[in-house]
C-alpha angles and dihedrals in degrees: 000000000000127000091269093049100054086044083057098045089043096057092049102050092049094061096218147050122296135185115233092254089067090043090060086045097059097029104054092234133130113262087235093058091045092052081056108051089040089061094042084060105043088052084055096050089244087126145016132210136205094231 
């Protein structure tokens, strides 16, 4: 499972939405890792923030 994928699972298991702080947190990935993939998947319309 790569780095986009576990952001992915993560954020569905938890049910509601995360920061990518918590993501690492409940992941086990690297913050840095998780700041990529979440931009990956926002570029690619996977996800969508607030902000």
């Amino acid at each position: 499972m790569d780095a986009k994928e576990k952001v992915l699972a993560t954020m569905k298991e938890a049910g509601q939405p995360l920061n990518a702080g918590k993501i690492a947190e409940l992941s086990g990935l690297d913050r840095k890792e998780v700041d990529a993939a979440m931009k990956q998947l926002k570029a690619e319309g996977a996800i969508v923030s607030p902000v």
